[in-house]
N, C-alpha and C positions, 0 to 999 in steps of 0.2 A: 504494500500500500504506500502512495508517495505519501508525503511527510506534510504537514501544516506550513505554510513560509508564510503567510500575510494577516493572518487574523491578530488582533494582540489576545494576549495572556488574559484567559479567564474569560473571551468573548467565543460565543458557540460557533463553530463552524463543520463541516464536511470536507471530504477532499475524495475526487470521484474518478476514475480512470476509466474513459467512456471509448472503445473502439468501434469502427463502421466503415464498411467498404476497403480494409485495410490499413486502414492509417486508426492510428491512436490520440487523444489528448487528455488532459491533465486540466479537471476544474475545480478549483476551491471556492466555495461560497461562504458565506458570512454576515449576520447582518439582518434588519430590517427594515422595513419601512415603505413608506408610498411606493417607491420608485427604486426599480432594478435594473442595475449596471449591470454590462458585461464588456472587462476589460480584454483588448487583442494584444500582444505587444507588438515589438518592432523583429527587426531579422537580426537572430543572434541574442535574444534576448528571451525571456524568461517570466512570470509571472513575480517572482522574486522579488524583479528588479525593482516593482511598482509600490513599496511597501509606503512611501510616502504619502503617495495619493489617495491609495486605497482608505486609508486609516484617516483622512479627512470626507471621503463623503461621508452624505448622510443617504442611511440608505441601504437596501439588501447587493449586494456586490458581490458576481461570480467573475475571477480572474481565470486565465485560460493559460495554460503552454499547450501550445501548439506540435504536430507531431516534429518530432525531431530538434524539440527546443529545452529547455529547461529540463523535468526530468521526463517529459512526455519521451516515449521510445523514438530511435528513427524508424520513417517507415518501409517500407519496399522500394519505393519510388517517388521523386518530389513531387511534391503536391502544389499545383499551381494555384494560382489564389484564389479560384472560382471552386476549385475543390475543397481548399482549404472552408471557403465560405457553406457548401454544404455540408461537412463534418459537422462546422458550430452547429449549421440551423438544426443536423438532425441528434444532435444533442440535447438542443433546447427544447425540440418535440418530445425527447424522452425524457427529458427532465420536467413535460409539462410548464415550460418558462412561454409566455407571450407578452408583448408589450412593453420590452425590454427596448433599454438606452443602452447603443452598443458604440463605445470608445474606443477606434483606432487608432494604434498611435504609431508613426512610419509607416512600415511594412502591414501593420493592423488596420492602417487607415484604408489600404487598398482590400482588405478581406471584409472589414466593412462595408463598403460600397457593396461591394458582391454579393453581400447577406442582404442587403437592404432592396436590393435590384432584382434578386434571385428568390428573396423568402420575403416578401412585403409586408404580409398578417405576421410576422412573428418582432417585426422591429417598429416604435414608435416613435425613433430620434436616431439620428447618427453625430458623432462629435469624432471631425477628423483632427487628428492632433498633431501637428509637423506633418500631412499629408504629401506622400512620395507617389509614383518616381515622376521628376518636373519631365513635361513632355518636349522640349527642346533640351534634354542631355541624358537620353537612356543611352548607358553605355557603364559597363562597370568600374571603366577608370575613372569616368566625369563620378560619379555617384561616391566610389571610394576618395576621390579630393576632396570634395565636399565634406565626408565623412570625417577627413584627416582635417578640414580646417576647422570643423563645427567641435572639435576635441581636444583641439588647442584652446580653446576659450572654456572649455567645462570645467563646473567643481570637481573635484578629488575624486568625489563619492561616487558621480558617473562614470568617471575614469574606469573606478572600481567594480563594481558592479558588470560593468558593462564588458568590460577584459573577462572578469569571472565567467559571463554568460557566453559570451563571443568562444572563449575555449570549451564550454558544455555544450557548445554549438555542433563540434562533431568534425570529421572531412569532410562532408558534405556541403561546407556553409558557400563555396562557391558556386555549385549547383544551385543552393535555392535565391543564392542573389541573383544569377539570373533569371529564374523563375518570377522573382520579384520585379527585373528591369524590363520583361518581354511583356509582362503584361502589361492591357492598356486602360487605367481607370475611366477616364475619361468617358467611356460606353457606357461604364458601369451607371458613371456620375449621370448621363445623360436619360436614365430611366429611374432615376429615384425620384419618390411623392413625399418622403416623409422630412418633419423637419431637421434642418443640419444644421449645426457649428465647426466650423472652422476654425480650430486652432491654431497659429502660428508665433514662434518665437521671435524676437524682434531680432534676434541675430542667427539664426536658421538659415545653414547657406541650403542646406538640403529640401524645402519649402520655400521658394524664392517668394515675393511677392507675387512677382506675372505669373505663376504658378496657383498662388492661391486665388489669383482674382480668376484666375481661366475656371475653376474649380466656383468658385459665386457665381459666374457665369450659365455655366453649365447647369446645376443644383436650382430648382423654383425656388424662391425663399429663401436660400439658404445665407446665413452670417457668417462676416469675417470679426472676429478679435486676436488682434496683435498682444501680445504679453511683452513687455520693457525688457530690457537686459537681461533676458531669457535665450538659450538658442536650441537646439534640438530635442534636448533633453528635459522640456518643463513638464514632463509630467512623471520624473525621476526624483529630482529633488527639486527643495524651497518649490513646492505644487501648490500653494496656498492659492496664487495668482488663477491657475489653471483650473482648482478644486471647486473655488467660489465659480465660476465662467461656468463651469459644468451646471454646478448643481443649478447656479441659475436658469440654464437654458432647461433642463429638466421640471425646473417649475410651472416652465412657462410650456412644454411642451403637452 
């Protein structure tokens, strides 16, 4: 059975190891309240990594690793992000979960879209949070600079976290970056009804601005909020900025 990593001490949770169609994932829930989150991370990253944010909503909150992330297994074969998006949805069918705010963050932003687009009755909000890949530099060396300079400017703690995750990440982690670079959100974006939030770091080379406005664009209704002195990583650490953003869009949704 994988292990608790987000809930704190003394608050009730689950941790669930749901497989289908071959692939595996890894959901820990916790929490109550009006309004159900469902956190995706990023590529290379982990349910773990999110302990900041999670433990500021208010709210019932199921965090995910995804197959071949965190301690979720690898699977047979990478799972592109349209698959990856049906694993969640048919998790959430088996968990009886509807109505859910589902937070993408990077690479989670793009399996978002695809839950939202793909499984419409099961999601009531989307919140892209540093949404990738900008559609003027799919390529995995533009996307890896970006990477490299959005890590230069981060706290410690992402450093940390992130190295830790980036190595539980596997051989595989070049395979699913392209998985992540080929796909194209933008389709996804172009069939969503529900409403969305846009999150972007104010120093996020990996969410350019004309990225995210191409993304308002596209999206009926949908918000941009910029976070200050924030850059890829606002929703790893000091998330206070990103936490309040969410849950307000959640009130309102």
């Amino acid at each position: 059975m994988p292990n608790r990593l987000l809930a704190p001490e003394g608050a009730p949770a689950s941790v669930v190891e749901f497989e289908h169609s071959g692939a595996t994932l890894i959901a820990e829930s916790f929490g109550s309240g009006e309004h159900t989150f469902v956190l995706l991370h990023g590529i290379g990253m982990g349910r773990s990594v999110y302990l900041d944010v999670v433990q500021r909503l208010r709210g019932r909150v199921i965090a995910v690793d995804l197959p071949g992330f965190g301690e979720a297994p690898e699977p047979e074969r990478t799972l592109t992000m349209e698959r990856h998006a049906d694993l969640v949805a048919a998790y959430l069918r088996h968990a009886d979960e509807r109505d859910v705010i589902v937070i993408g963050h990077s690479m989670g932003s793009q399996i978002a879209a695809e839950l939202a687009a793909r499984h419409p009755s099961l999601v009531r909000g989307v919140v892209l949070a540093g949404p990738t890949v900008n559609s003027a530099q799919r390529s995995i060396r533009a996307q890896a600079t970006y990477l490299l300079r959005d890590l230069l400017g981060e706290r410690p703690i992402v450093l940390w976290r992130g190295a830790r995750e980036y190595l539980r990440g596997g051989p595989h982690l070049l395979r699913k970056m392209r998985a992540t670079i080929v796909h194209e959100p933008e389709k996804a974006y172009a069939r969503m009804r529900c409403p969305t939030l846009v999150l972007r770091g104010e120093n996020d080379p990996l969410a350019p601005m004309s990225w995210c406005r191409e993304i308002i664009d596209a999206v009926p209704g949908a918000q941009l909020e910029v976070i200050p002195d924030h850059g890829h990583g606002t929703l790893i650490s000091d998330s206070g900025p990103a936490a309040r953003l969410i849950q307000s869009f959640a009130e309102r949704t």
